[in-house]
C-alpha positions as CSV (number, residue, x, y, z in Angstrom):
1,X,46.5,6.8,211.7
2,X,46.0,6.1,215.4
3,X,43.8,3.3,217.1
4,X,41.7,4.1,220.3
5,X,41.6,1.0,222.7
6,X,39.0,0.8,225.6
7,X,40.8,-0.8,228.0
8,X,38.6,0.3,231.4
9,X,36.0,-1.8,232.3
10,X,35.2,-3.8,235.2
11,X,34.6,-7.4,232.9
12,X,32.5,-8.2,236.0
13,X,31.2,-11.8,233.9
14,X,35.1,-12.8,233.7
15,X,35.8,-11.6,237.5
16,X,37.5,-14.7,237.8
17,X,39.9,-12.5,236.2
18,X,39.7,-9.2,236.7
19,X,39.4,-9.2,240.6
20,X,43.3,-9.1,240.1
21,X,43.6,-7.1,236.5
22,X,41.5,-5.1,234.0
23,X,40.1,-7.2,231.6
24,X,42.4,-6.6,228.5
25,X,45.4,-7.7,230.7
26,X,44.0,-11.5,231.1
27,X,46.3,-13.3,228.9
28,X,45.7,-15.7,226.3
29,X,48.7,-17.8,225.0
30,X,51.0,-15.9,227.9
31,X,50.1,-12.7,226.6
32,X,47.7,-10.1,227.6
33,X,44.6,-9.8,224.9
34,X,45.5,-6.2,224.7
35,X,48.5,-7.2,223.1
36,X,47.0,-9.4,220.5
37,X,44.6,-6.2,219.8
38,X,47.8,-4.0,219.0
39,X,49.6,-6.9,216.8
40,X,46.6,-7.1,214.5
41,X,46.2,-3.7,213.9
42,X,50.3,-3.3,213.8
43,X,49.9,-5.7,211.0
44,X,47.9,-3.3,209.0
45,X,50.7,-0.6,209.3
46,X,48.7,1.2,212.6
47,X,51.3,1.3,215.2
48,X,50.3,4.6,217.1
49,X,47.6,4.1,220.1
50,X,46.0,5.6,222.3
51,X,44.4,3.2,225.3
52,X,41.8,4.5,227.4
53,X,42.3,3.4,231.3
54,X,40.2,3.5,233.8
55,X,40.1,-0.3,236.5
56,X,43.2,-1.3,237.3
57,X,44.7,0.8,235.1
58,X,48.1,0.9,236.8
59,X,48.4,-2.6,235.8
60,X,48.5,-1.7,231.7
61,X,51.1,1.0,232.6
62,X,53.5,-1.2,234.5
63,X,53.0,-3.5,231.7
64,X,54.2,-1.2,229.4
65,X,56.9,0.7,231.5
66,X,58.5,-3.0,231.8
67,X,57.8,-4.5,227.8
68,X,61.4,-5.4,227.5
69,X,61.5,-7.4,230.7
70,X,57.9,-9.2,229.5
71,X,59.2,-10.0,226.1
72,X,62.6,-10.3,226.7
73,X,66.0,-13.0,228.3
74,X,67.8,-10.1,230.8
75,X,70.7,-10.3,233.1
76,X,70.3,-8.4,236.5
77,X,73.8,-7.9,237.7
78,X,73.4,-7.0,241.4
79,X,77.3,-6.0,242.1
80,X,77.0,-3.4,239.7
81,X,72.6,-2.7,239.7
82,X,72.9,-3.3,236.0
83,X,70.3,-4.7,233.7
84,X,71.0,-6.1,230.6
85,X,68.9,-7.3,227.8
86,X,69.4,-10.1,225.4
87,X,67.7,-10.6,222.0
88,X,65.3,-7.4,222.7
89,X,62.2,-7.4,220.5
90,X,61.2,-4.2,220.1
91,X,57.8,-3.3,218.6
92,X,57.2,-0.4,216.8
93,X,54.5,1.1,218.6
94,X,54.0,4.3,220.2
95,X,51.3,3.6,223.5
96,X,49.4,6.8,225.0
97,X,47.6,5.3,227.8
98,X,45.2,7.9,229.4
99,X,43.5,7.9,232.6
100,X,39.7,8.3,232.0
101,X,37.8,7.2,235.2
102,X,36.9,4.4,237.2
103,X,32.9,5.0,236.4
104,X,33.2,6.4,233.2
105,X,31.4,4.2,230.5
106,X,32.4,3.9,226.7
107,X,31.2,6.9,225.2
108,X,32.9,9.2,228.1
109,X,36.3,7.0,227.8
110,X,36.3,8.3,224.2
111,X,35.4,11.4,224.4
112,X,38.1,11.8,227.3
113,X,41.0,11.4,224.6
114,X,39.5,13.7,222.4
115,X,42.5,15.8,222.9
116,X,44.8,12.8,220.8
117,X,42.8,12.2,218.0
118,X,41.3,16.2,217.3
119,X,43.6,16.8,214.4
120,X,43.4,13.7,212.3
121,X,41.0,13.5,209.5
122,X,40.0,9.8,211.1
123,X,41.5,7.1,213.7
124,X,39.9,3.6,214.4
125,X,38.7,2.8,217.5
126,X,37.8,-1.0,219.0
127,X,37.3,-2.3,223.0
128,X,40.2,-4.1,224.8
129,X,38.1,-7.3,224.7
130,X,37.9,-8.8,221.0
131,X,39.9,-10.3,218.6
132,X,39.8,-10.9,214.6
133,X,40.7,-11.7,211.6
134,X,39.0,-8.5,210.0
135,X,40.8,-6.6,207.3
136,X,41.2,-3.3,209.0
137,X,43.0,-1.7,205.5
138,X,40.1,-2.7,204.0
139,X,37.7,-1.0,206.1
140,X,39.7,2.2,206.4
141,X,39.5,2.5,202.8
142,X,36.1,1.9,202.8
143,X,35.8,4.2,205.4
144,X,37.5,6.8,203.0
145,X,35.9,5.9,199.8
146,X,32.2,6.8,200.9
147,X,33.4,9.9,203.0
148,X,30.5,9.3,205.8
149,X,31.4,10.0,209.5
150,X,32.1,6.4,210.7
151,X,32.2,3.3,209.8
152,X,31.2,-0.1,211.9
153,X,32.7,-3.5,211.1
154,X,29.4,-5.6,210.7
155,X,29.6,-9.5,211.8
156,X,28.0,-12.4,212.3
157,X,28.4,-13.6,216.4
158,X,29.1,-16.8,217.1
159,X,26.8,-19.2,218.2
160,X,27.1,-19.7,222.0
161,X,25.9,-23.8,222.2
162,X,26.8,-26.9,220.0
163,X,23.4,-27.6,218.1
164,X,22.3,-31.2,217.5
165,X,22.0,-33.2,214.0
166,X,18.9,-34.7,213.4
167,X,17.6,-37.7,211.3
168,X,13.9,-37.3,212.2
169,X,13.6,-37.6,215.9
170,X,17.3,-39.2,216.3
171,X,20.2,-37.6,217.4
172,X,23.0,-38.0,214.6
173,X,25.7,-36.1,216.3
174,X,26.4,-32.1,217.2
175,X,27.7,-29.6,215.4
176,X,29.9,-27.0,217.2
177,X,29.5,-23.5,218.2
178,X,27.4,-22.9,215.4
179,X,27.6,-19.2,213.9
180,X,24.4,-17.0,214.8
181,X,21.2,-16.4,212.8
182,X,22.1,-14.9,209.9
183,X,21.7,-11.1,212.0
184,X,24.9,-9.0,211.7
185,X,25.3,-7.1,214.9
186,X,28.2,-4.5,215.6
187,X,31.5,-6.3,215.9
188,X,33.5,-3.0,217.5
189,X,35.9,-2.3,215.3
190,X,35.3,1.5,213.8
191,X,36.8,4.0,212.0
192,X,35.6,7.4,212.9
193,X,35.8,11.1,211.7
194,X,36.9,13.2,215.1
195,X,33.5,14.7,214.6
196,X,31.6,11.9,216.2
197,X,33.1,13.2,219.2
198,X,30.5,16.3,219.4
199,X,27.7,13.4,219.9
200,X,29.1,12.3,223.1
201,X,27.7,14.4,226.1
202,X,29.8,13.3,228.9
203,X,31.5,10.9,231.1
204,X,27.4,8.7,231.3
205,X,27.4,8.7,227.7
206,X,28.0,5.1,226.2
207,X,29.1,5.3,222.7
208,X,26.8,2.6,221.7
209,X,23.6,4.6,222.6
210,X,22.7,7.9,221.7
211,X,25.9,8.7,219.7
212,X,25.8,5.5,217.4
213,X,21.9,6.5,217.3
214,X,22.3,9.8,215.8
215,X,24.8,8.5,213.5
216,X,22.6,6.0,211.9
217,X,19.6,8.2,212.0
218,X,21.5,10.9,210.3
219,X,23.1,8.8,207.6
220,X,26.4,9.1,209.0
221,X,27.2,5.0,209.7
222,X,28.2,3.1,207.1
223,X,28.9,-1.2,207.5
224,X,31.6,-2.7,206.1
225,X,30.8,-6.5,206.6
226,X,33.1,-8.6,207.7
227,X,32.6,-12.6,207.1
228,X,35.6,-14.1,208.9
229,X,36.5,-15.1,212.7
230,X,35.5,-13.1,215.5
231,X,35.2,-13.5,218.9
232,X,34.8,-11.5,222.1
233,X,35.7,-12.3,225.4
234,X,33.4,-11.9,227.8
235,X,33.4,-15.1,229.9
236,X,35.7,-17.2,231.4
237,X,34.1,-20.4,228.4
238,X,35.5,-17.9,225.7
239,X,38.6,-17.1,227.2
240,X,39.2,-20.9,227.1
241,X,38.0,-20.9,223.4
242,X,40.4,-18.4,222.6
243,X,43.1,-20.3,224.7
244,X,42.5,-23.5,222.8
245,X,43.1,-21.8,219.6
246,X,46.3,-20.3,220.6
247,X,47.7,-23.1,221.4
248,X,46.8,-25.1,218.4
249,X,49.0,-23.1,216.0
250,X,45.5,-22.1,214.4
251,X,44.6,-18.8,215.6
252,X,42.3,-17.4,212.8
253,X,43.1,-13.7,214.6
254,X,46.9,-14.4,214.2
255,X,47.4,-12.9,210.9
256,X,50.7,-11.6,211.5
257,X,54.0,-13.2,211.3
């Protein structure tokens, strides 16, 4: 099975950021979030993807072109214009990354790498921007087991202030970044039947409008709820939060060895 990436956006409330990179190349723990996306679904045996382009995009293919020098000790022997690499770590991942427009928006992006995804009976399909802990086995076999077009991975967002403790009118202390309401809201990580594809229009289309719409209102979106850690980034505060997890050993996303 193959995983779609959006990886073309503008992330114009991180453009601290992204004035110099797309938004899936700002790095948490050294490492582009983009990677993290691949190693979680690499973890669940998905090591084909296809990652759609569009700012910046140049900036994902170097990445790529040059993985070995990124994750690896080399040797640059300028007598001879050799390169050697120690203790390479190679992944086993096979990367399509396909140009689809500066202006495009999500629904276009997908529909754009139609071409890659056409002939199997379903691929999963995420933005370039989130990380989890979400079993994403489970949810393809849920996918599979009630045979609807897609499937959306439902969660609970995070709560964006610390809330107080109360006793009566005084303060007893604050409890941190409280989850949200109770309200599950879509938590971008799908698997889809090809056949979503024919709800897309064109390159205006976003994929969370009219297509996701039409699903639901045909019966053709199914939620598979998903309890654990999730996180988007979005701003510059929750690419800090994600930071300070990294480096605390603790990453609830880092379910891989």
């Amino acid at each position: 099975m193959k995983a779609v990436i959006l990886a073309g956006g503008l992330g114009t409330r991180i453009s601290e950021e992204t004035h110099l990179k797309p938004k899936p190349m700002i790095e948490i723990g050294g490492k582009p979030i983009l990677w993290h996306i691949l190693k979680m679904y690499s973890h669940h045996g998905i090591h084909d993807f296809v990652i759609c382009c569009g700012y910046k995009g140049y900036v994902i293919k170097e990445y790529f072109a040059n993985y070995f020098l990124h994750m690896s000790d080399v040797t640059f022997d300028m007598s001879t214009n050799r390169m050697e690499v120690h203790h390479q770590h190679a992944e086993p991942w096979r990367v399509t990354l396909v140009d689809t427009g500066e202006d495009t928006l999500t629904g276009g992006r997908l529909r754009r790498v139609r071409d890659y995804v056409k002939d199997d009976e379903a691929f999963c399909f995420t933005y370039g921007d989130g990380v989890s802990d979400v079993d994403i086995g489970a949810s393809i076999r849920f996918h599979q087991q009630h045979g609807r077009l897609a499937t959306v991975t439902a969660v609970q967002p995070p709560g964006r202030y610390g809330a107080l403790k109360r006793d009566g009118d005084q303060v007893a202390g604050f409890t941190e970044k409280p989850r949200g309401d109770g309200g599950l809201i879509n938590g971008g990580f799908f698997v889809l039947s090809p056949k979503c594809l024919d709800r897309v229009q064109g390159d205006q289309t976003s994929w969370e409008g009219e297509p996701l719409t039409s699903l639901a209102r045909d019966g053709q979106l199914m939620a598979f709820e998903h309890n654990g850690f999730w996180q988007p980034m979005d701003t510059l505060r929750e690419k800090n939060l994600l930071e300070d997890l990294w480096e605390s050993g603790k990453a609830p996303w880092k379910t891989w060895a």
